[in-house]
C-alpha positions in Angstrom: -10.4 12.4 27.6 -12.2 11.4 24.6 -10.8 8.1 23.0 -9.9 7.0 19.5 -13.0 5.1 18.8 -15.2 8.4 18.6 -13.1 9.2 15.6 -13.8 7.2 12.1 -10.6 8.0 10.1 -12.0 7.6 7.0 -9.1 7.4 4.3 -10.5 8.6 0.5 -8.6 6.4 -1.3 -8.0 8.2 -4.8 -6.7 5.6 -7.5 -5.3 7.7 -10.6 -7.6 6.3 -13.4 -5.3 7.2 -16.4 -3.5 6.2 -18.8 0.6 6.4 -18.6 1.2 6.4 -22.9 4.8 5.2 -22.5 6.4 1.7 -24.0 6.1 -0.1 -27.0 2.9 -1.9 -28.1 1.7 -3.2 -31.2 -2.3 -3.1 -32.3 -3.4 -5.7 -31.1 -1.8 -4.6 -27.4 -3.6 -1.4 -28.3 -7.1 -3.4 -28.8 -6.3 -5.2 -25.5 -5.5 -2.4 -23.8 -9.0 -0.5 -25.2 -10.8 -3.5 -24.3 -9.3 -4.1 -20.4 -10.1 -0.2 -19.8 -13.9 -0.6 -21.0 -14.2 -3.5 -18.4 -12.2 -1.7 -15.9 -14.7 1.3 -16.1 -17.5 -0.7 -15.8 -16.6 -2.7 -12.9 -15.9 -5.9 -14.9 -12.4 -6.4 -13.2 -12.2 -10.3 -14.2 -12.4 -9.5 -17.4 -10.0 -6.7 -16.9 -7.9 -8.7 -15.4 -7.7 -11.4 -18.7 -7.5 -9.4 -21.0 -4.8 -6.6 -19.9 -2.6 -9.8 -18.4 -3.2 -11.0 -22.5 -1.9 -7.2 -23.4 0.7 -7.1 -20.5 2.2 -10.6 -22.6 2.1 -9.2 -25.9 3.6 -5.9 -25.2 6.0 -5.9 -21.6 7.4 -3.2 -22.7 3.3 -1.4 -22.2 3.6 0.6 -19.2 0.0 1.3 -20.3 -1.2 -2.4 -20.3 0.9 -2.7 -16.6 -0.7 0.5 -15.0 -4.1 -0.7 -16.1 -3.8 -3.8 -14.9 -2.4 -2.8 -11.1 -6.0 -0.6 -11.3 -7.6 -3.9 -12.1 -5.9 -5.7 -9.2 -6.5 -3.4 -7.0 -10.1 -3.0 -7.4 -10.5 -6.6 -7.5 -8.5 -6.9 -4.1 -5.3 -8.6 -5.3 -2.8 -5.5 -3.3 0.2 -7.3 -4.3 -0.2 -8.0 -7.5 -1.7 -4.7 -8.1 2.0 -3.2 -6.3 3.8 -5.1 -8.7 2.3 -3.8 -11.9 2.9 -0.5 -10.8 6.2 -1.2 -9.7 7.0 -2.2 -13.2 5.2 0.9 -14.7 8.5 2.5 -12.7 10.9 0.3 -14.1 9.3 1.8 -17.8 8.7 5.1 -16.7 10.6 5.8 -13.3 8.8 9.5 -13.2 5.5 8.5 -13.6 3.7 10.4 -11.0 0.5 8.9 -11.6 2.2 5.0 -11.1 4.1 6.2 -7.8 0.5 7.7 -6.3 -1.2 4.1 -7.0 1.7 2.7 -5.8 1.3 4.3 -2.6 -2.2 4.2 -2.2 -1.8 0.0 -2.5 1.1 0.2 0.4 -1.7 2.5 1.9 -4.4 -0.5 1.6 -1.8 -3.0 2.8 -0.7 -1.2 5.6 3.0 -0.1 4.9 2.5 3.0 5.5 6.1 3.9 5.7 6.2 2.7 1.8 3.2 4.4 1.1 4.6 7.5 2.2 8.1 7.4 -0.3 6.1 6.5 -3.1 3.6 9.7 -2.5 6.6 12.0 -1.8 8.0 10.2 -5.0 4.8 11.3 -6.8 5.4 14.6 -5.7 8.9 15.0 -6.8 7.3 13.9 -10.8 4.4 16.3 -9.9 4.6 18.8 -6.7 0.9 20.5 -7.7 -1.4 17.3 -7.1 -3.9 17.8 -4.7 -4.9 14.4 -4.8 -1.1 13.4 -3.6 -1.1 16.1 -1.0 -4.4 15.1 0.5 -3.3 11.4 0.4 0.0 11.9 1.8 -1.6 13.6 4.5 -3.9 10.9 5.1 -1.1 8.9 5.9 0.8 10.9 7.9 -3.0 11.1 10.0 -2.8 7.2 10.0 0.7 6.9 11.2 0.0 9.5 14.1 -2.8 7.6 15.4 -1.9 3.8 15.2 -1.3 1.9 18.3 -2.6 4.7 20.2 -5.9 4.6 22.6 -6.3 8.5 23.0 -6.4 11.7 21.5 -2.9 12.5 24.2 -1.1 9.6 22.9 -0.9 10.8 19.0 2.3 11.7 17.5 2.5 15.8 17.6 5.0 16.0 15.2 3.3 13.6 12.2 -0.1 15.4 12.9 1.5 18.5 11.9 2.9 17.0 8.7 -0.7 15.9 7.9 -1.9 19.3 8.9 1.1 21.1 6.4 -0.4 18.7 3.2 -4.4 18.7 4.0 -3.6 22.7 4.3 -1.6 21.9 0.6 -3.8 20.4 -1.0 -6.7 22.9 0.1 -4.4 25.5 -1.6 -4.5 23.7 -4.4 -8.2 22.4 -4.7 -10.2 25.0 -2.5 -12.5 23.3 -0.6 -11.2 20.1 -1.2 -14.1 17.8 0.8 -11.2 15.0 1.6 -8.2 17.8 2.7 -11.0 19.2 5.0 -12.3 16.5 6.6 -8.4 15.1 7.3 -7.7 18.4 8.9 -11.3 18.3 10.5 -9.9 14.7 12.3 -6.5 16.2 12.8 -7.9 19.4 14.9 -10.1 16.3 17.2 -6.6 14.6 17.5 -5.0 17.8 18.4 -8.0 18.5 21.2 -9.1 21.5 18.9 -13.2 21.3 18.2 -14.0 24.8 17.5 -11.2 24.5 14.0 -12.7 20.8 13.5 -16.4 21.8 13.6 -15.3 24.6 11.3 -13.5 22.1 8.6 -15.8 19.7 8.9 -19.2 22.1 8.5 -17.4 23.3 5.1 -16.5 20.1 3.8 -20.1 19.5 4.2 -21.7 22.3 2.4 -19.8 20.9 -0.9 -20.6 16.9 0.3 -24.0 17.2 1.8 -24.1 13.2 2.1 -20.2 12.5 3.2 -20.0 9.9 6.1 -17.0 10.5 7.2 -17.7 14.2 8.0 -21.0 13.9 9.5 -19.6 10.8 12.0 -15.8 13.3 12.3 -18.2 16.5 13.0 -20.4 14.4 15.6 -17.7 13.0 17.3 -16.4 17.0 17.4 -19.6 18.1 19.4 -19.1 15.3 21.4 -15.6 16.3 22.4 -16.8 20.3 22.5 -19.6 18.9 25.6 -22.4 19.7 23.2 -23.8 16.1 23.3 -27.4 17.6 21.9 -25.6 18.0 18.3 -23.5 15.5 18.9 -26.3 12.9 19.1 -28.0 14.6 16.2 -25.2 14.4 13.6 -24.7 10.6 14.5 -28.6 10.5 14.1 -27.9 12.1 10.6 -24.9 10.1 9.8 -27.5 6.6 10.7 -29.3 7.7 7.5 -26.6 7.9 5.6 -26.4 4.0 4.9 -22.9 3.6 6.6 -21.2 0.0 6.6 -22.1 -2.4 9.1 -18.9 -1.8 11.2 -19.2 2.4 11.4 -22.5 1.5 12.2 -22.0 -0.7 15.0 -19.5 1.8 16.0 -21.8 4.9 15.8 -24.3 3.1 18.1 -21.7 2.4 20.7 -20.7 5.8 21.1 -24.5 6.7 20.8 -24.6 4.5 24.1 -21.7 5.8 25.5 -23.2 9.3 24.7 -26.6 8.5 26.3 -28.1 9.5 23.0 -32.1 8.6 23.3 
């Protein structure tokens, strides 16, 4: 039975980085709000943070000075305050689809997954042709199947195949869609399935020759196929990669486990 730790489920987390162009603002909102985005582009997020709070004042009404400023939370690692700037993006603009997919994606990063799953279906509803909801919803779904459980046998059937029906979606949508295939490549491991994994997971390679997640997913597949030869190799490959301390720590173990040399 091949446990949950040879799998690294990966989520892609893809923040919307737009603007919403709804509420009232006067010019000197406008000049905040210009300002805040050039030092949320460049990673400045403290200075983000001032000045889009100084916009946010000026102009409440701004649902572009509040959605930039829950992207400025959020990449500084304040989830909560980032959910609330989005939630009053909604309160503006209740159809903003691009609000409702940061919205979930912060419930995603704060592990309400049941809240991150309404506000992606919500983002849907605004905008049913979004790949990047698709995939994301998925991911969740992928999430949901696997918590709490120690082995491939103990995943929820019925929420992999509703991560199956929106990677497959999305891919629709966005052929070869890297993130779609390597969250059905991790859904076909849950499901016991190497020969569809090793199939997803080679393609999302050939567009993301360097993607971490599919090189430790597509090792963990030969693993679970008996081919520990490959298997060992692709975790060799994924070692280069420069991986986090903790998927490397990980990778080693099951390296171990594997009797990798």
């Amino acid at each position: 039975m091949m446990r949950r730790s040879y799998l690294l489920i990966a989520i892609s987390l893809l923040m919307i980085l737009v603007g919403c162009g709804g509420g009232a603002q006067t010019e000197d909102t406008e000049a905040l709000i210009a300002s805040g985005r050039g030092y949320l582009e460049a990673g400045d997020y403290g200075e983000a943070i001032d000045t889009l709070e100084a916009a946010a004042e000026k102009s409440p009404d701004s649902s572009d000075a509040h959605f930039l400023l829950g992207q400025a939370y959020n990449r500084n690692g304040e989830l909560s305050k980032a959910a609330e700037e989005f939630q009053k993006v909604l309160e503006i603009d209740p159809d903003n689809a691009a609000a409702h997919h940061n919205l979930g994606v912060t419930y995603y990063q704060l592990q309400d997954l049941q809240s991150a799953i309404k506000a992606f279906e919500k983002a849907l509803e605004a905008d049913p042709d979004d790949p990047d909801t698709h995939y994301q919803l998925g991911a969740t779904y992928l999430t949901l199947a696997i918590s709490g459980s120690e082995s491939v046998s103990l995943a929820d059937p019925a929420l992999l195949e509703q991560a199956t029906d929106e990677f497959e979606t999305a891919l629709a949508l966005r052929e070869n869609m890297p993130e779609a295939l390597i969250g059905l490549g991790n859904v076909h491991l849950q499901q016991g399935d190497p020969e569809a994994a090793i199939e997803a997971l080679e393609q999302a390679i050939e567009s993301v020759p360097d993607s971490r997640e599919a090189h430790y997913a597509l090792a963990g597949a030969y693993a679970q196929r008996g081919d520990l030869d490959k298997a060992c190799e692709m975790y060799e490959t994924f070692l280069t990669l420069d991986p986090p301390a903790n998927w490397k720590t990980q990778a080693e173990q099951t390296m171990t486990s594997l009797g990798c040399e």
